[in-house]
C-alpha positions as CSV (number, residue, x, y, z in Angstrom):
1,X,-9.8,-19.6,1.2
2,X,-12.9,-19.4,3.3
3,X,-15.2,-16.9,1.9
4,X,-16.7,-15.4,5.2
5,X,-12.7,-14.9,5.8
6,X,-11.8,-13.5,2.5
7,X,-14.9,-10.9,2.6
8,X,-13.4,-9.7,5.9
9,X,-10.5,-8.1,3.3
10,X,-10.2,-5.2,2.5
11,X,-7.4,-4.7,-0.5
12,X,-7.1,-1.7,-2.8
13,X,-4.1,-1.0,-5.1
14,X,-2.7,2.2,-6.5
15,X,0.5,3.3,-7.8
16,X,2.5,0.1,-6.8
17,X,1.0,0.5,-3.3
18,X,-1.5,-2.2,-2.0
19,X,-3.5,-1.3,1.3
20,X,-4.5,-4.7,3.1
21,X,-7.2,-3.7,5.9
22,X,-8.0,-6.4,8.4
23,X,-12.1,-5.7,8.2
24,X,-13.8,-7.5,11.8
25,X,-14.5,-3.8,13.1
26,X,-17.0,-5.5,14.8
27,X,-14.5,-8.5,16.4
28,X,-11.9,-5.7,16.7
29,X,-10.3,-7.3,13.7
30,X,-9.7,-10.2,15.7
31,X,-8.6,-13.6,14.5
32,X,-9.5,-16.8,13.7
33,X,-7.7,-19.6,12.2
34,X,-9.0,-18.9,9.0
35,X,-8.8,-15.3,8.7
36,X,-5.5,-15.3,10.0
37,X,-4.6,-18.0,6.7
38,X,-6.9,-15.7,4.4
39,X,-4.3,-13.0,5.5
40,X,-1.2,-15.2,5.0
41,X,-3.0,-16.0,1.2
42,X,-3.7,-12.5,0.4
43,X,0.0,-11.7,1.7
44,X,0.9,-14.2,-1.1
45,X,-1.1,-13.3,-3.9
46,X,0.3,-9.8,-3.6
47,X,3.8,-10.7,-3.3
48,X,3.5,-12.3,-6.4
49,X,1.7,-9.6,-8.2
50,X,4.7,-7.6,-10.0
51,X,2.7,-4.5,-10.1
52,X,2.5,-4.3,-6.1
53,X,5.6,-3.2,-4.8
54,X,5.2,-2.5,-1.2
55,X,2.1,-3.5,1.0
56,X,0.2,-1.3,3.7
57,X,-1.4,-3.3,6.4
58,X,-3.8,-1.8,9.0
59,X,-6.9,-2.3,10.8
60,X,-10.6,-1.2,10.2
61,X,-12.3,0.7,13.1
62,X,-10.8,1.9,16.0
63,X,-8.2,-1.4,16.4
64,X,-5.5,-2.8,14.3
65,X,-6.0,-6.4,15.4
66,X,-7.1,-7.6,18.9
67,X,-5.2,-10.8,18.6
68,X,-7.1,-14.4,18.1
69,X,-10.8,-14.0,18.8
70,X,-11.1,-15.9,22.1
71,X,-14.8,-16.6,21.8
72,X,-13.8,-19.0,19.4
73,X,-11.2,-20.3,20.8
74,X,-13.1,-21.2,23.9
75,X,-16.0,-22.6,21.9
76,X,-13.5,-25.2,20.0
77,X,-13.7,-28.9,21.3
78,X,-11.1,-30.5,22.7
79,X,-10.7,-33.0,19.7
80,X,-10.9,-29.6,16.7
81,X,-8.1,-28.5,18.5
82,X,-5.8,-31.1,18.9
83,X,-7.0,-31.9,15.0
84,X,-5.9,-28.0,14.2
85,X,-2.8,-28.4,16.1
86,X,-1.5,-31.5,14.6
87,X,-2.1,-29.9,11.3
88,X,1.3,-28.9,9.8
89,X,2.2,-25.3,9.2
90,X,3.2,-23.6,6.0
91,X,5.4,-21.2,7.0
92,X,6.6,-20.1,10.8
93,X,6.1,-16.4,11.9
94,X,2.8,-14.5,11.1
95,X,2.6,-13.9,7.6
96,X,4.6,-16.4,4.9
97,X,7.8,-15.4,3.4
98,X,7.6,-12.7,1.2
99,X,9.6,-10.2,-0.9
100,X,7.6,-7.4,-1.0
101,X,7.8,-4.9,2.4
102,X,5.4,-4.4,4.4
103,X,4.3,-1.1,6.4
104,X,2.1,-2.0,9.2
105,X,-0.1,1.6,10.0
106,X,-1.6,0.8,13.2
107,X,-4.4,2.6,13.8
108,X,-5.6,1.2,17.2
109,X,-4.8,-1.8,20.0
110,X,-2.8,-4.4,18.7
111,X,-2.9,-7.2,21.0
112,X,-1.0,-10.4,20.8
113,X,-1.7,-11.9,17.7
114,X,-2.0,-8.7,16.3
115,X,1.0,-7.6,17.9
116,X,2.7,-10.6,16.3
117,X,1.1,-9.0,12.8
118,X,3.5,-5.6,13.3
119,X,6.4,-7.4,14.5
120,X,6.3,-9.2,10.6
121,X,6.4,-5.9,9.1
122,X,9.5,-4.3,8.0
123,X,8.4,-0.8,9.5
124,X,5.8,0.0,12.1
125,X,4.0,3.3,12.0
126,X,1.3,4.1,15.1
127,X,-1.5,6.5,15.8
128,X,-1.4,8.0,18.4
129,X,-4.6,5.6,19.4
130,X,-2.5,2.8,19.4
131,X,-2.0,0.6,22.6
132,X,0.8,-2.8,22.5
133,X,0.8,-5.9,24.4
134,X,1.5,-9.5,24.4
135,X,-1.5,-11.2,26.9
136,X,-0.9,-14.7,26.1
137,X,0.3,-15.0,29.6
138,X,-3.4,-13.6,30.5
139,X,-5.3,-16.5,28.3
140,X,-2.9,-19.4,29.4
141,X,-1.7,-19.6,25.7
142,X,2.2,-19.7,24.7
143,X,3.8,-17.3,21.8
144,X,3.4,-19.1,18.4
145,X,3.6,-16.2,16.1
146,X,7.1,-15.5,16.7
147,X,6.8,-12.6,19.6
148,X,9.4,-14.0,21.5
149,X,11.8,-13.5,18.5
150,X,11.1,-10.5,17.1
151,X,10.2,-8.5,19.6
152,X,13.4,-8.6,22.1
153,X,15.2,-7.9,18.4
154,X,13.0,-4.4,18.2
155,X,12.8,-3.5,22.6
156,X,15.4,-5.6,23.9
157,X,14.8,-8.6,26.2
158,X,13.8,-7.5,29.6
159,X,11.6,-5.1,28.0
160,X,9.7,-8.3,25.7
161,X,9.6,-9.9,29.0
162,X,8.3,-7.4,30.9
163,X,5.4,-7.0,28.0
164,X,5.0,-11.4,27.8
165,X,5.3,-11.5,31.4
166,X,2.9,-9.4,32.7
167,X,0.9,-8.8,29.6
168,X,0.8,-5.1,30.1
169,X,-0.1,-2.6,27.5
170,X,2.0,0.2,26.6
171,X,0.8,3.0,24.6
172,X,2.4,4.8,21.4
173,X,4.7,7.3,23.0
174,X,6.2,4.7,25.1
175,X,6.4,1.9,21.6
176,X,8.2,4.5,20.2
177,X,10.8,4.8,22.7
178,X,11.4,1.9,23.3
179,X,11.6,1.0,19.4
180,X,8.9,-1.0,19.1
181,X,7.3,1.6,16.5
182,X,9.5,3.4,14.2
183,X,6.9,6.8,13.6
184,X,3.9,7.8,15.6
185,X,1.6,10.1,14.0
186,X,-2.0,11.4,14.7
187,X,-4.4,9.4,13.7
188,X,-5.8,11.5,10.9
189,X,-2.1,11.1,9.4
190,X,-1.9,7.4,9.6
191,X,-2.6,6.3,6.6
192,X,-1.0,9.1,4.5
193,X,1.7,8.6,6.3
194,X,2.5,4.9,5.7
195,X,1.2,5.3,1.9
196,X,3.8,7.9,0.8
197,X,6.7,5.8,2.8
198,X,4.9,2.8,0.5
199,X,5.1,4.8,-2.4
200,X,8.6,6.2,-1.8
201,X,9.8,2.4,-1.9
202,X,7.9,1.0,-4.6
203,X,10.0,3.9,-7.1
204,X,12.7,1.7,-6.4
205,X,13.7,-1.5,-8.1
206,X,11.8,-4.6,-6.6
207,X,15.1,-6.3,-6.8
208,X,16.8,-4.2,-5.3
209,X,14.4,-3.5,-2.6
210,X,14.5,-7.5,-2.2
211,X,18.2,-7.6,-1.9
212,X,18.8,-5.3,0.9
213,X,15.5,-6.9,2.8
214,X,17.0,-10.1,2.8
215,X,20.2,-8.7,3.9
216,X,19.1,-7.1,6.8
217,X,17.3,-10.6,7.4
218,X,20.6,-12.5,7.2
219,X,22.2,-10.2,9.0
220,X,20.2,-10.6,12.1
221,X,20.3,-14.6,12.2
222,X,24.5,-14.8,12.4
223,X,27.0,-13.3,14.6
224,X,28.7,-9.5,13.9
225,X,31.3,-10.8,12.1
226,X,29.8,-13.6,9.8
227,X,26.8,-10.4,9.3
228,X,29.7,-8.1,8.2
229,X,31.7,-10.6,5.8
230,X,28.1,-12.0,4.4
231,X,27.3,-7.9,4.0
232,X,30.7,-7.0,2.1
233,X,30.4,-10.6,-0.4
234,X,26.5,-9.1,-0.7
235,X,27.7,-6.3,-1.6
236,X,30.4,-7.1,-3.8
237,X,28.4,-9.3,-5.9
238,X,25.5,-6.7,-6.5
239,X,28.1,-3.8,-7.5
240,X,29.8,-6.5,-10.0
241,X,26.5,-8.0,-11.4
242,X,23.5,-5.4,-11.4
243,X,24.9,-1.7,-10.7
244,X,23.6,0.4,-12.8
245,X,25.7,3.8,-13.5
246,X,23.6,5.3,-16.0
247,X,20.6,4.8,-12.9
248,X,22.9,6.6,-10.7
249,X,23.2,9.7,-13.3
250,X,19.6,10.0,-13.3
251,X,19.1,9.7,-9.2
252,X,22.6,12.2,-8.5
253,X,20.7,15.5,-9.1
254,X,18.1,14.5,-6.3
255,X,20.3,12.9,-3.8
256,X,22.6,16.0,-4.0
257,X,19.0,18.6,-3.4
258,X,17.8,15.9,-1.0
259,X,21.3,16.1,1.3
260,X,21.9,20.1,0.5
261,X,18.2,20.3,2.3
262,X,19.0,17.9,5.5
Protein backbone atom coordinates (compact mmCIF):
# COMPACT_ATOMS: atom_id res chain seq x y z
CA UNK A 1 0.00 0.00 0.00
CA UNK A 2 1.40 3.46 -0.80
CA UNK A 3 2.17 5.20 2.45
CA UNK A 4 1.20 8.92 1.43
CA UNK A 5 -2.33 6.86 0.59
CA UNK A 6 -2.48 4.83 3.69
CA UNK A 7 -1.80 8.05 5.98
CA UNK A 8 -4.76 9.62 4.23
CA UNK A 9 -6.81 6.90 6.56
CA UNK A 10 -8.44 7.45 9.11
CA UNK A 11 -9.70 4.06 11.01
CA UNK A 12 -10.80 3.64 14.61
CA UNK A 13 -12.52 0.64 16.12
CA UNK A 14 -14.95 0.26 19.03
CA UNK A 15 -17.42 -2.11 20.13
CA UNK A 16 -17.39 -4.22 16.78
CA UNK A 17 -17.83 -0.97 14.89
CA UNK A 18 -14.93 0.40 12.64
CA UNK A 19 -15.18 4.03 11.28
CA UNK A 20 -13.16 4.28 7.91
CA UNK A 21 -12.76 8.29 7.21
CA UNK A 22 -11.54 9.19 3.72
CA UNK A 23 -8.88 11.99 5.16
CA UNK A 24 -7.88 14.55 1.78
CA UNK A 25 -9.96 17.39 3.54
CA UNK A 26 -7.82 19.36 1.63
CA UNK A 27 -8.50 17.41 -2.01
CA UNK A 28 -12.12 17.09 -0.80
CA UNK A 29 -11.28 13.49 -0.17
CA UNK A 30 -10.78 13.09 -3.62
CA UNK A 31 -9.17 10.16 -5.32
CA UNK A 32 -6.37 8.84 -6.85
CA UNK A 33 -5.61 5.50 -8.10
CA UNK A 34 -3.79 4.68 -5.15
CA UNK A 35 -5.97 5.98 -2.47
CA UNK A 36 -8.87 4.56 -4.02
CA UNK A 37 -6.74 0.83 -3.73
CA UNK A 38 -5.52 1.79 -0.12
CA UNK A 39 -9.42 2.06 0.51
CA UNK A 40 -10.20 -1.30 -1.29
CA UNK A 41 -7.10 -2.77 1.18
CA UNK A 42 -8.33 -1.27 4.24
CA UNK A 43 -11.94 -2.55 3.23
CA UNK A 44 -10.10 -5.94 3.27
CA UNK A 45 -8.16 -5.97 6.15
CA UNK A 46 -11.31 -5.21 8.11
CA UNK A 47 -13.47 -7.64 6.67
CA UNK A 48 -11.20 -10.13 7.72
CA UNK A 49 -10.79 -8.83 11.17
CA UNK A 50 -13.47 -11.00 13.30
CA UNK A 51 -13.72 -8.38 15.86
CA UNK A 52 -15.12 -5.76 13.22
CA UNK A 53 -18.52 -6.42 12.52
CA UNK A 54 -19.93 -3.63 10.59
CA UNK A 55 -17.87 -0.68 8.88
CA UNK A 56 -18.75 3.16 9.00
CA UNK A 57 -17.44 5.01 5.99
CA UNK A 58 -17.51 8.81 5.63
CA UNK A 59 -15.54 11.74 4.70
CA UNK A 60 -13.28 14.23 6.56
CA UNK A 61 -14.14 18.01 6.25
CA UNK A 62 -17.02 19.28 4.73
CA UNK A 63 -17.12 16.42 1.67
CA UNK A 64 -17.57 12.75 1.57
CA UNK A 65 -15.57 12.13 -1.50
CA UNK A 66 -15.28 14.51 -4.60
CA UNK A 67 -14.76 11.61 -6.96
CA UNK A 68 -11.13 11.01 -8.71
CA UNK A 69 -8.91 14.11 -8.21
CA UNK A 70 -8.79 15.44 -11.77
CA UNK A 71 -5.56 17.33 -11.36
CA UNK A 72 -4.06 14.16 -11.52
CA UNK A 73 -5.70 12.79 -13.91
CA UNK A 74 -4.96 15.55 -16.27
CA UNK A 75 -1.30 15.54 -15.37
CA UNK A 76 -0.93 11.61 -16.23
CA UNK A 77 0.86 10.87 -19.68
CA UNK A 78 -0.67 9.41 -22.26
CA UNK A 79 1.63 6.20 -22.01
CA UNK A 80 0.90 5.90 -17.53
CA UNK A 81 -2.47 5.73 -18.53
CA UNK A 82 -2.81 3.28 -21.10
CA UNK A 83 -0.04 1.32 -18.67
CA UNK A 84 -2.79 1.78 -15.63
CA UNK A 85 -5.55 0.82 -17.89
CA UNK A 86 -4.13 -2.30 -19.13
CA UNK A 87 -3.48 -3.24 -15.66
CA UNK A 88 -5.95 -5.94 -14.61
CA UNK A 89 -8.47 -5.31 -11.85
CA UNK A 90 -9.00 -7.26 -8.68
CA UNK A 91 -12.30 -7.00 -8.11
CA UNK A 92 -15.22 -4.94 -10.23
CA UNK A 93 -17.45 -2.31 -8.33
CA UNK A 94 -15.83 0.21 -5.80
CA UNK A 95 -14.74 -1.58 -2.99
CA UNK A 96 -13.77 -5.61 -3.13
CA UNK A 97 -16.12 -8.17 -2.07
CA UNK A 98 -16.72 -8.25 1.42
CA UNK A 99 -18.90 -9.71 4.13
CA UNK A 100 -18.92 -7.26 6.56
CA UNK A 101 -21.83 -4.18 5.85
CA UNK A 102 -21.03 -1.12 5.29
CA UNK A 103 -22.84 2.23 6.35
CA UNK A 104 -21.73 4.99 4.21
CA UNK A 105 -22.46 8.55 6.59
CA UNK A 106 -22.11 11.10 4.08
CA UNK A 107 -21.34 14.11 5.44
CA UNK A 108 -20.87 16.43 2.39
CA UNK A 109 -20.70 16.20 -1.80
CA UNK A 110 -20.23 13.06 -3.07
CA UNK A 111 -19.41 13.30 -6.61
CA UNK A 112 -18.84 10.48 -9.00
CA UNK A 113 -16.31 8.36 -7.76
CA UNK A 114 -17.43 9.09 -4.54
CA UNK A 115 -20.89 8.59 -5.46
CA UNK A 116 -19.87 5.16 -6.73
CA UNK A 117 -18.28 4.83 -2.93
CA UNK A 118 -22.22 5.04 -1.36
CA UNK A 119 -23.67 3.08 -4.00
CA UNK A 120 -21.18 -0.01 -2.50
CA UNK A 121 -22.65 0.45 0.83
CA UNK A 122 -25.43 -1.55 2.04
CA UNK A 123 -27.13 1.62 3.66
CA UNK A 124 -26.67 5.29 2.93
CA UNK A 125 -27.24 7.81 5.56
CA UNK A 126 -26.83 11.89 4.53
CA UNK A 127 -26.44 15.17 6.20
CA UNK A 128 -28.28 17.39 5.39
CA UNK A 129 -24.95 19.01 3.67
CA UNK A 130 -24.85 16.40 1.28
CA UNK A 131 -25.11 17.07 -2.52
CA UNK A 132 -25.21 13.73 -5.30
CA UNK A 133 -24.13 13.51 -8.83
CA UNK A 134 -22.55 11.52 -11.43
CA UNK A 135 -20.28 14.21 -13.74
CA UNK A 136 -18.40 11.75 -15.73
CA UNK A 137 -20.35 13.06 -18.62
CA UNK A 138 -18.87 16.64 -17.56
CA UNK A 139 -14.94 15.20 -17.62
CA UNK A 140 -15.43 13.12 -20.86
CA UNK A 141 -14.90 9.91 -18.62
CA UNK A 142 -17.31 6.78 -18.76
CA UNK A 143 -18.77 4.97 -15.47
CA UNK A 144 -16.31 2.31 -14.24
CA UNK A 145 -17.21 2.07 -10.66
CA UNK A 146 -20.41 0.42 -11.26
CA UNK A 147 -22.91 3.73 -11.27
CA UNK A 148 -24.70 2.55 -13.96
CA UNK A 149 -25.64 -0.65 -12.09
CA UNK A 150 -26.37 0.26 -8.94
CA UNK A 151 -27.73 3.34 -9.10
CA UNK A 152 -30.97 2.70 -11.44
CA UNK A 153 -31.29 -0.43 -8.77
CA UNK A 154 -31.65 2.41 -5.86
CA UNK A 155 -33.62 5.64 -8.17
CA UNK A 156 -34.86 3.85 -11.07
CA UNK A 157 -33.48 4.27 -14.62
CA UNK A 158 -34.60 7.61 -16.05
CA UNK A 159 -33.80 9.04 -12.83
CA UNK A 160 -29.73 7.52 -13.06
CA UNK A 161 -29.97 8.87 -16.50
CA UNK A 162 -31.07 12.02 -15.86
CA UNK A 163 -28.17 12.28 -12.99
CA UNK A 164 -25.26 10.50 -15.80
CA UNK A 165 -26.73 12.49 -18.39
CA UNK A 166 -26.64 15.80 -17.36
CA UNK A 167 -24.37 15.43 -14.43
CA UNK A 168 -26.60 17.43 -12.23
CA UNK A 169 -26.47 17.43 -8.52
CA UNK A 170 -29.32 16.79 -6.31
CA UNK A 171 -29.29 17.56 -2.72
CA UNK A 172 -30.31 15.29 0.39
CA UNK A 173 -34.03 15.92 0.55
CA UNK A 174 -34.44 15.12 -2.99
CA UNK A 175 -31.70 11.61 -2.53
CA UNK A 176 -33.97 10.68 -0.10
CA UNK A 177 -36.98 10.72 -2.16
CA UNK A 178 -35.94 9.37 -4.69
CA UNK A 179 -34.17 6.38 -2.62
CA UNK A 180 -30.90 7.15 -3.26
CA UNK A 181 -30.26 7.71 0.64
CA UNK A 182 -32.07 5.68 3.00
CA UNK A 183 -31.94 8.49 6.36
CA UNK A 184 -31.02 12.12 6.23
CA UNK A 185 -30.10 13.58 9.39
CA UNK A 186 -28.38 16.97 10.47
CA UNK A 187 -25.10 17.03 10.26
CA UNK A 188 -24.30 17.11 13.94
CA UNK A 189 -26.26 13.62 13.95
CA UNK A 190 -24.36 12.00 11.22
CA UNK A 191 -22.12 10.14 12.73
CA UNK A 192 -24.14 9.07 15.78
CA UNK A 193 -26.51 8.12 13.71
CA UNK A 194 -24.75 5.59 11.42
CA UNK A 195 -22.62 4.35 14.56
CA UNK A 196 -25.64 3.06 16.55
CA UNK A 197 -27.26 1.54 13.19
CA UNK A 198 -23.43 -0.09 13.10
CA UNK A 199 -23.68 -1.09 16.44
CA UNK A 200 -27.25 -2.39 16.33
CA UNK A 201 -25.88 -4.94 13.49
CA UNK A 202 -22.75 -5.99 14.77
CA UNK A 203 -25.03 -7.62 18.13
CA UNK A 204 -26.01 -9.90 15.61
CA UNK A 205 -24.21 -13.06 14.39
CA UNK A 206 -21.67 -12.24 11.62
CA UNK A 207 -23.00 -15.22 9.93
CA UNK A 208 -25.99 -14.50 10.04
CA UNK A 209 -25.61 -10.94 9.07
CA UNK A 210 -23.61 -12.53 6.00
CA UNK A 211 -26.28 -14.78 4.97
CA UNK A 212 -29.05 -12.44 4.48
CA UNK A 213 -26.40 -9.82 2.75
CA UNK A 214 -25.65 -12.21 0.20
CA UNK A 215 -29.22 -13.03 -0.19
CA UNK A 216 -30.40 -9.76 -0.90
CA UNK A 217 -27.32 -9.82 -3.37
CA UNK A 218 -28.57 -12.94 -5.19
CA UNK A 219 -31.68 -11.82 -5.13
CA UNK A 220 -31.20 -8.76 -7.25
CA UNK A 221 -28.95 -10.60 -10.08
CA UNK A 222 -32.05 -13.23 -11.20
CA UNK A 223 -35.51 -12.86 -12.19
CA UNK A 224 -38.62 -12.73 -9.35
CA UNK A 225 -39.15 -16.05 -9.54
CA UNK A 226 -35.63 -17.75 -9.53
CA UNK A 227 -35.09 -14.75 -6.40
CA UNK A 228 -38.09 -16.31 -4.61
CA UNK A 229 -37.31 -20.15 -5.05
CA UNK A 230 -33.38 -19.32 -4.32
CA UNK A 231 -34.97 -17.24 -1.05
CA UNK A 232 -37.23 -20.21 0.17
CA UNK A 233 -34.05 -23.16 -0.49
CA UNK A 234 -31.97 -20.17 1.54
CA UNK A 235 -34.15 -20.27 3.83
CA UNK A 236 -34.88 -23.73 4.32
CA UNK A 237 -31.37 -24.69 4.59
CA UNK A 238 -30.56 -22.00 7.35
CA UNK A 239 -33.74 -23.09 9.57
CA UNK A 240 -32.54 -26.85 9.12
CA UNK A 241 -28.74 -26.20 9.71
CA UNK A 242 -27.99 -23.15 12.12
CA UNK A 243 -31.42 -21.99 13.85
CA UNK A 244 -30.88 -21.49 17.07
CA UNK A 245 -34.13 -21.81 19.52
CA UNK A 246 -32.56 -21.34 22.69
CA UNK A 247 -31.20 -17.73 20.81
CA UNK A 248 -34.67 -17.07 20.01
CA UNK A 249 -35.73 -17.52 23.90
CA UNK A 250 -33.30 -15.04 24.79
CA UNK A 251 -34.30 -12.29 21.84
CA UNK A 252 -38.44 -13.03 22.44
CA UNK A 253 -38.81 -10.69 25.44
CA UNK A 254 -37.30 -7.75 23.34
CA UNK A 255 -38.93 -8.35 20.02
CA UNK A 256 -42.34 -8.59 21.86
CA UNK A 257 -41.41 -4.73 23.91
CA UNK A 258 -39.87 -3.66 20.66
CA UNK A 259 -43.28 -4.41 18.52
CA UNK A 260 -45.74 -3.56 21.73
CA UNK A 261 -43.89 0.08 21.33
CA UNK A 262 -44.23 0.54 17.31
Amino acid sequence: MDPAARDDLLIAREDGVATLTLNRPDRRNALTPAYWHAIAQAVTVLDLDEAVRAIVLTGAGTAFCAGFDLRGLSDESDEERQARLSEASSFVSMLPPHDTPIIAAVNGPAVTGGLELCLAADIIVASTAARFADTHIKVGAIPGGGVTVFLPKRIGPGRARLMSLTGQFIDATTAYSWGLCDLVVAPEALLATASELAASIATFSPEHVAAIRSLYAESTELGEVAALTNEQQRSKQWMADRFSRSALAENKAQIIAEGSAS
